[in-house]
C-alpha positions in Angstrom: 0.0 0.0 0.0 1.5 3.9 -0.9 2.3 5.5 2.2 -0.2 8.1 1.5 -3.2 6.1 1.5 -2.4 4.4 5.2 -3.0 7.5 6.9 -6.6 8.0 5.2 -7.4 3.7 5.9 -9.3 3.9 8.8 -9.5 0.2 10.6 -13.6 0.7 10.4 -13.3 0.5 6.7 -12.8 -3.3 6.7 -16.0 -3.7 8.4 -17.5 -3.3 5.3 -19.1 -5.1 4.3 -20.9 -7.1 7.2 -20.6 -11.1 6.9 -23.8 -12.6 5.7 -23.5 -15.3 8.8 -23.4 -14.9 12.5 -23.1 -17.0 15.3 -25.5 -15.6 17.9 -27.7 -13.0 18.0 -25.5 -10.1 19.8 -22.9 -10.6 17.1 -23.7 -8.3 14.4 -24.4 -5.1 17.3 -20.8 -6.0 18.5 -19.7 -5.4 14.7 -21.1 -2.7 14.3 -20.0 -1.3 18.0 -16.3 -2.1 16.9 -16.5 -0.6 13.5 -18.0 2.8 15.3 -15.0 2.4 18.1 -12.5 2.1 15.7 -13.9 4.7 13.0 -11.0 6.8 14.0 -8.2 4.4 14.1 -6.0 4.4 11.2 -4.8 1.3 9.9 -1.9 -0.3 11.4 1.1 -1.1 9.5 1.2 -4.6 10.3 -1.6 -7.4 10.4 -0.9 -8.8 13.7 -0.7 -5.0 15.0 -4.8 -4.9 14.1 -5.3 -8.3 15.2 -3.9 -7.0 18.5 -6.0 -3.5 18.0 -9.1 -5.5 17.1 -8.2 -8.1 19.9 -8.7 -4.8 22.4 -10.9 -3.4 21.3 -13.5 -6.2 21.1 -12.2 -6.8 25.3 -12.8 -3.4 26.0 -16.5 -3.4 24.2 -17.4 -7.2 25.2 -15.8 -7.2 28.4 -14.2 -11.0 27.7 -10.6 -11.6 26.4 -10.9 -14.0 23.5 -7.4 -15.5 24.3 -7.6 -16.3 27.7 -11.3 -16.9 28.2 -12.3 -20.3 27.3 -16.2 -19.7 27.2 -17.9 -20.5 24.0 -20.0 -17.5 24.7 -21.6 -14.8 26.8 -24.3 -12.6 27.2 -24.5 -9.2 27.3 -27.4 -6.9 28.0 -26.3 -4.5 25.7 -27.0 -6.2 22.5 -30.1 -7.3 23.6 -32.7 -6.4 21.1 -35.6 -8.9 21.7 -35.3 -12.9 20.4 -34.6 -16.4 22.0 -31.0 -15.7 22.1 -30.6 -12.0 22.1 -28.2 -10.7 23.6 -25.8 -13.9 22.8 -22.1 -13.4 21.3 -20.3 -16.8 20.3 -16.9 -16.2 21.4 -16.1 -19.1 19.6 -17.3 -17.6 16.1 -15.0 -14.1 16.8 -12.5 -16.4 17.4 -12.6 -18.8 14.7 -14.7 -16.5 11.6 -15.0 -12.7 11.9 -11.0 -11.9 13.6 -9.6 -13.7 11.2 -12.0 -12.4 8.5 -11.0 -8.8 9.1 -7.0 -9.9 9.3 -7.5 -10.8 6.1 -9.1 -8.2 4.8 -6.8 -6.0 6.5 -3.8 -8.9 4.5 -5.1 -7.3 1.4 -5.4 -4.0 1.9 -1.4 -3.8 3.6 -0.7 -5.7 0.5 -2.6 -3.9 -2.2 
């Protein structure tokens, strides 16, 4: 990427667009919740440096460290918007789909 365009890559950009699949119900409000935190953020210039950004930020928003805690998932009163399982955010699909769908997505953009 030309030097010029990092500073204007803000890390919300590779929110877009939202995954067509979720795992539980709260999942999509905590997208959206990290894409508004991080509107501001430029890009990193390294992919592990916004793995550890996004890492943060989703421990700061969530509460719940997805490295450490070995929970599946958790519930959060926040993102609860009416439904069996609102409310619900699989720790497990954050862990295993949408981080390592925006590291690659962030992959292609260091390297475009």
């Amino acid at each position: 990427m030309a030097h010029d365009d990092a500073a204007i890559v803000k890390v919300a950009d590779l929110f877009d667009p939202e995954p067509t699949t979720w795992g539980l119900r709260g999942d999509p409000y905590v997208w959206r919740a990290l894409r508004e935190h991080l509107s501001g953020t430029d890009v990193p210039a390294s992919v592990d440096e916004v793995v550890g950004l996004l890492y943060a930020a989703f421990g700061e928003l969530v509460g719940h460290d997805l490295v450490s805690d070995p929970a599946s998932s958790v519930y959060r009163e926040q993102h609860a918007y009416g439904g069996m399982s609102s409310g619900m955010i699989s720790l497990d699909t954050w862990r295993e789909r949408l981080i390592p769908m925006l590291a690659e997505r962030a992959r292609k953009l260091l390297e475009a």
